[in-house]
C-alpha positions as CSV (number, residue, x, y, z in Angstrom):
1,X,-50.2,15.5,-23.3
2,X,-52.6,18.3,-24.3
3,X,-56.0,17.7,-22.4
4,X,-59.3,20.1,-22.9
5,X,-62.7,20.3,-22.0
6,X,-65.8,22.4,-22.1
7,X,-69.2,22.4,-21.0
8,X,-71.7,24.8,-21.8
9,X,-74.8,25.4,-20.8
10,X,-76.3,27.7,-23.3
11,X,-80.0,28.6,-22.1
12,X,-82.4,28.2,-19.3
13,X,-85.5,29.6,-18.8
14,X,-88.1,29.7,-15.5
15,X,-90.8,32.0,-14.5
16,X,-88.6,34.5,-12.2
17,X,-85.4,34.6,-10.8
18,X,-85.3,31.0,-8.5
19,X,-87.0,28.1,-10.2
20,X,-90.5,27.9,-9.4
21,X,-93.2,25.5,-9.4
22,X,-95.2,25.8,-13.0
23,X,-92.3,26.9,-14.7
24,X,-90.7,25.9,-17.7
25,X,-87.1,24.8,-18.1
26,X,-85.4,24.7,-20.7
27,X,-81.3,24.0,-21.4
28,X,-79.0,22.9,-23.4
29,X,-74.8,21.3,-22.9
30,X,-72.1,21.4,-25.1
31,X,-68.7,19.7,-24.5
32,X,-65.7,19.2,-26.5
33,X,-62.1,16.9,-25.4
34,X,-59.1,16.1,-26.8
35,X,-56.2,14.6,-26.0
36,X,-52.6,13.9,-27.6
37,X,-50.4,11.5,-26.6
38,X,-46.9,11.1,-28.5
39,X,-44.8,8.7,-27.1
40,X,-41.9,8.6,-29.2
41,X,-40.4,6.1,-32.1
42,X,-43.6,6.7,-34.5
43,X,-45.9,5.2,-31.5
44,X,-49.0,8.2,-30.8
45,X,-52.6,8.0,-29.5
46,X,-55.1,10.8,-30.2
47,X,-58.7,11.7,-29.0
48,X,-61.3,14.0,-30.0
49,X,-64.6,14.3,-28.6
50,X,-67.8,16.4,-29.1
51,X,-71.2,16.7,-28.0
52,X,-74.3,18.6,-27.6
53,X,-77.7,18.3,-25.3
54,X,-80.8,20.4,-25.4
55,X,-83.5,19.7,-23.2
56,X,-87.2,20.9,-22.1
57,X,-88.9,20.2,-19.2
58,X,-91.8,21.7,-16.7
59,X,-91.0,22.6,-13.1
60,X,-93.5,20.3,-11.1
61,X,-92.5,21.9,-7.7
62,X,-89.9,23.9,-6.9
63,X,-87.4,21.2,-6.7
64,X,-89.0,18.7,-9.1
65,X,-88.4,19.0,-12.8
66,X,-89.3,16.4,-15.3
67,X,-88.8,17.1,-19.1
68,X,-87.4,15.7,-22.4
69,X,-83.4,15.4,-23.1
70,X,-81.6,14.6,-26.2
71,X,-78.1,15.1,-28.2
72,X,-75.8,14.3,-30.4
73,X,-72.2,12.9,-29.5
74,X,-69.3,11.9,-31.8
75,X,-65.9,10.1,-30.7
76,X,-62.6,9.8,-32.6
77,X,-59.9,7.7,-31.3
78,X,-56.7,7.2,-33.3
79,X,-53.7,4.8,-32.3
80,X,-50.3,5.0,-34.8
81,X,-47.6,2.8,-34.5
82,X,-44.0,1.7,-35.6
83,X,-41.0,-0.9,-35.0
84,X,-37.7,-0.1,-33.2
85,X,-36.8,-0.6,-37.3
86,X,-38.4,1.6,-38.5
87,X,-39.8,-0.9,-41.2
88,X,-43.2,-1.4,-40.3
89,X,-46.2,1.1,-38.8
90,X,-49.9,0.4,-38.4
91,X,-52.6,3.0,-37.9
92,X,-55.8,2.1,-36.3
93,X,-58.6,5.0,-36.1
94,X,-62.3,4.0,-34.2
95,X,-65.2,7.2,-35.3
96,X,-68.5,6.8,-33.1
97,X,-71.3,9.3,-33.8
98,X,-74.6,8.8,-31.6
99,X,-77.9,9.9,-31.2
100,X,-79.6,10.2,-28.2
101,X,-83.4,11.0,-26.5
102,X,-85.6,10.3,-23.8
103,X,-86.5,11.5,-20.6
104,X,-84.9,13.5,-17.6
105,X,-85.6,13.6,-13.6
106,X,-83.8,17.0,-12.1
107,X,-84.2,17.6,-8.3
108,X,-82.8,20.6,-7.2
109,X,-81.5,21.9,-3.4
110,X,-81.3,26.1,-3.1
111,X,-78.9,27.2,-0.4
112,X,-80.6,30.7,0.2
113,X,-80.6,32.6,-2.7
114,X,-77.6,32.1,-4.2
115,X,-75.9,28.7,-4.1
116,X,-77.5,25.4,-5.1
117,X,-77.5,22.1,-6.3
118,X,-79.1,19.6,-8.7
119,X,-78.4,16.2,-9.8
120,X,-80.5,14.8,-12.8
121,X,-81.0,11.4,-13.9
122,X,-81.3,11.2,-18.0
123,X,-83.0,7.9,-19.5
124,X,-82.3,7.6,-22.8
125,X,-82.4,5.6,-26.3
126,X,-79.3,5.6,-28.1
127,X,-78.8,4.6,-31.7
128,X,-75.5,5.1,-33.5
129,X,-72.9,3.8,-36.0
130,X,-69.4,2.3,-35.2
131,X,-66.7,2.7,-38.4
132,X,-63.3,1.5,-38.0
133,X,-60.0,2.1,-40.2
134,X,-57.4,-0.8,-39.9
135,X,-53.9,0.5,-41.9
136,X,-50.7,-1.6,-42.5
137,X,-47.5,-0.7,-43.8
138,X,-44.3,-3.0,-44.0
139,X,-41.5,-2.5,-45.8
140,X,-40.7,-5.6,-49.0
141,X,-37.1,-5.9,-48.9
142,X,-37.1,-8.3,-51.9
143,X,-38.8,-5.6,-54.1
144,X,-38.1,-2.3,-52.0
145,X,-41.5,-1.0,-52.0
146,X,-44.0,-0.7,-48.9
147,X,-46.8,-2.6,-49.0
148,X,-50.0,-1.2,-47.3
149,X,-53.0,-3.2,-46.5
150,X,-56.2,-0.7,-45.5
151,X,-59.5,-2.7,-44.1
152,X,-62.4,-0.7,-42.9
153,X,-65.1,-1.6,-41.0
154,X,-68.6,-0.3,-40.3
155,X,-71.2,-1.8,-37.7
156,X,-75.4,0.0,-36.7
157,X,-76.2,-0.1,-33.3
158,X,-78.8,0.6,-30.8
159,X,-79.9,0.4,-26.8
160,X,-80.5,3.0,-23.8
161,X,-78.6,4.2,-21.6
162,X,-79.2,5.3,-17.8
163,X,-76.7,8.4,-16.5
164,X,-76.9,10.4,-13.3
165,X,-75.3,14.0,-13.5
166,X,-74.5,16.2,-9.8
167,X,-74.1,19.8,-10.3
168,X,-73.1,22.5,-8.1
169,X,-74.3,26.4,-9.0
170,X,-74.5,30.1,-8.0
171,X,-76.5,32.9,-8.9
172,X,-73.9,35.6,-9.6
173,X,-77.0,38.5,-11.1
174,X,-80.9,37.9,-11.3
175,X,-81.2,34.7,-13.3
176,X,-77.3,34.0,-14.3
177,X,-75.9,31.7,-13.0
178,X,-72.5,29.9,-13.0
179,X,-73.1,25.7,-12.6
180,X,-70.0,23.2,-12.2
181,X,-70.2,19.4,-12.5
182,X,-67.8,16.9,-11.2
183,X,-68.5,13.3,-12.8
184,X,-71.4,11.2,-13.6
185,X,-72.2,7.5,-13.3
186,X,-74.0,5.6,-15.2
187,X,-75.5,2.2,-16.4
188,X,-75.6,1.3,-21.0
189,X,-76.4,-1.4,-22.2
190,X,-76.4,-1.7,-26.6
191,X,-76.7,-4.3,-29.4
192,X,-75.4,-4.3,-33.1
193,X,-77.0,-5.0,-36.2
194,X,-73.6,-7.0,-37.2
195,X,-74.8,-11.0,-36.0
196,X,-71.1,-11.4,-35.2
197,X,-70.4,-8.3,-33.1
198,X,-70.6,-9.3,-29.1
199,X,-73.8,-6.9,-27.4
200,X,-71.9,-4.5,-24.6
201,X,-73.4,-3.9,-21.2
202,X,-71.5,-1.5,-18.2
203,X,-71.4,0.3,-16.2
204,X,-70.1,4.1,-16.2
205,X,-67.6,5.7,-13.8
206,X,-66.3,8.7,-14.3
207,X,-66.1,10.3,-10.9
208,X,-63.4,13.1,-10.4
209,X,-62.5,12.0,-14.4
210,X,-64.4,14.8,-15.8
211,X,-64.6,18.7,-14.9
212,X,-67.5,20.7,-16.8
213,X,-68.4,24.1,-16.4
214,X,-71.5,25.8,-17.2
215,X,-73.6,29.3,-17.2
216,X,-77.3,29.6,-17.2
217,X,-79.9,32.2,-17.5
218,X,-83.0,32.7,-16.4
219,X,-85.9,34.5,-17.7
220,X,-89.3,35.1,-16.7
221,X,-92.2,33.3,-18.6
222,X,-95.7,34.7,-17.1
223,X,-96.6,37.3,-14.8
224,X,-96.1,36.8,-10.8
225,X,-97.7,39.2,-8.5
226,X,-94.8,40.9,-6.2
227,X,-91.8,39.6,-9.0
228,X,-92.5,42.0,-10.7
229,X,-89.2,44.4,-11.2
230,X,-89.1,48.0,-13.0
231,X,-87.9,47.2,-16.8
232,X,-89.3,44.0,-16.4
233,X,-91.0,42.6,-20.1
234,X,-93.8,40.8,-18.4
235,X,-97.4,40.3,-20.0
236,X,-100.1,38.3,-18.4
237,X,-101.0,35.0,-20.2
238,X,-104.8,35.5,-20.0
239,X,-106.0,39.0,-21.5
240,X,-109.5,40.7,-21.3
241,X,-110.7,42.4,-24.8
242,X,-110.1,45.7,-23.3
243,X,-106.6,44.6,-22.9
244,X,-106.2,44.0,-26.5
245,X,-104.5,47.9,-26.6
246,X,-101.8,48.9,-24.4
């Protein structure tokens, strides 16, 4: 079994080192899974996963931050397999590519000034396509050949989703950061365009399933009086016409 995942998160930006009130966030997670599993006699299951989530949102307080989310996710799952004969195989392959955005609730805890922690609450609408690959081969004894049947399947669909995210952090230099997560839970709920395909509703678990990692940055936005460091790039947002030169 080969099993990998990733999570980055590429860019964050507040108005100094610590996330402050009147500050603007903004991030974005990428992750990527796969996972092989051969079981012998022709019978093997394979997964491949990959997403991607920017976000933006203003720092109400200096916990508080409320912002848009969105992303892009795809899912392939494959299942092959085969008789004790060696006369018949099958090969069923599920790809799911999604499109998500919405809103997202992030309250943050700062353990002096380096650890901290944040879980954030994304509410989203999700709209995506299903498409399915049924193959059959069996082997015709009375004319030797193998027979293959191939039926493929495509279904629209559309519905939100509600997930909740904990993450852990450091501060390892001034607005770098190293961030962990452990899980997320969750509520989606979804309905297809096909009249014949069954709406899904659950819940999400996947506590202790899932490991992400993830490094941040901060940068400074707007001038602060007493932030201000030497070899700091800092202008003031509101300039006088004499100003105009420097």
């Amino acid at each position: 079994m080969k099993k990998f995942m990733l999570a980055l998160l590429a860019v964050s930006v507040f108005g100094t080192a610590n996330a402050q009130k009147g500050t603007i966030l903004k991030y974005g997670t990428a992750g990527l899974y796969t996972d092989k599993n051969d079981n012998g006699g022709g019978n093997e299951t394979r997964t491949f996963n990959w997403h991607i989530n920017p976000g933006l949102g203003y720092q109400f307080t200096d916990n508080i931050t409320v912002g848009l989310q969105g992303g892009f996710w795809s899912q392939f799952n494959e299942t092959r397999t085969g008789n004790v004969t060696n006369t018949a195989w099958t090969r069923n392959a599920l790809e799911q590519r999604e499109w998500q955005i919405g809103a997202f609730f992030r309250y943050t805890e700062y353990f002096g000034n380096i650890f901290f922690m944040y879980g954030q609450l994304d509410l989203s609408y999700v709209q995506g396509q299903d498409a399915s690959e049924n193959e059959t081969r069996t082997v015709n004894f009375g004319t030797g050949n193998v027979d293959e049947t191939v039926v493929y399947n495509y279904d629209y669909y559309n519905g939100f989703q509600v997930m909740y995210s904990p993450m852990i952090g450091a501060f390892v230099t001034d607005g770098l950061a190293l961030n962990f997560g452990f899980g997320q839970i969750g509520y989606r709920n979804i309905s297809y365009d096909a009249p014949r395909t069954s709406d899904q509703s659950n819940f999400v678990f996947r506590w202790g399933k899932q490991f992400s990692f993830a490094v941040s940055k901060n940068f400074a936005v707007h001038h602060k009086t007493g932030n201000v460091k030497p070899g700091d790039d800092l202008r003031p947002l509101k300039m006088n016409d004499s100003e105009d030169d420097e």
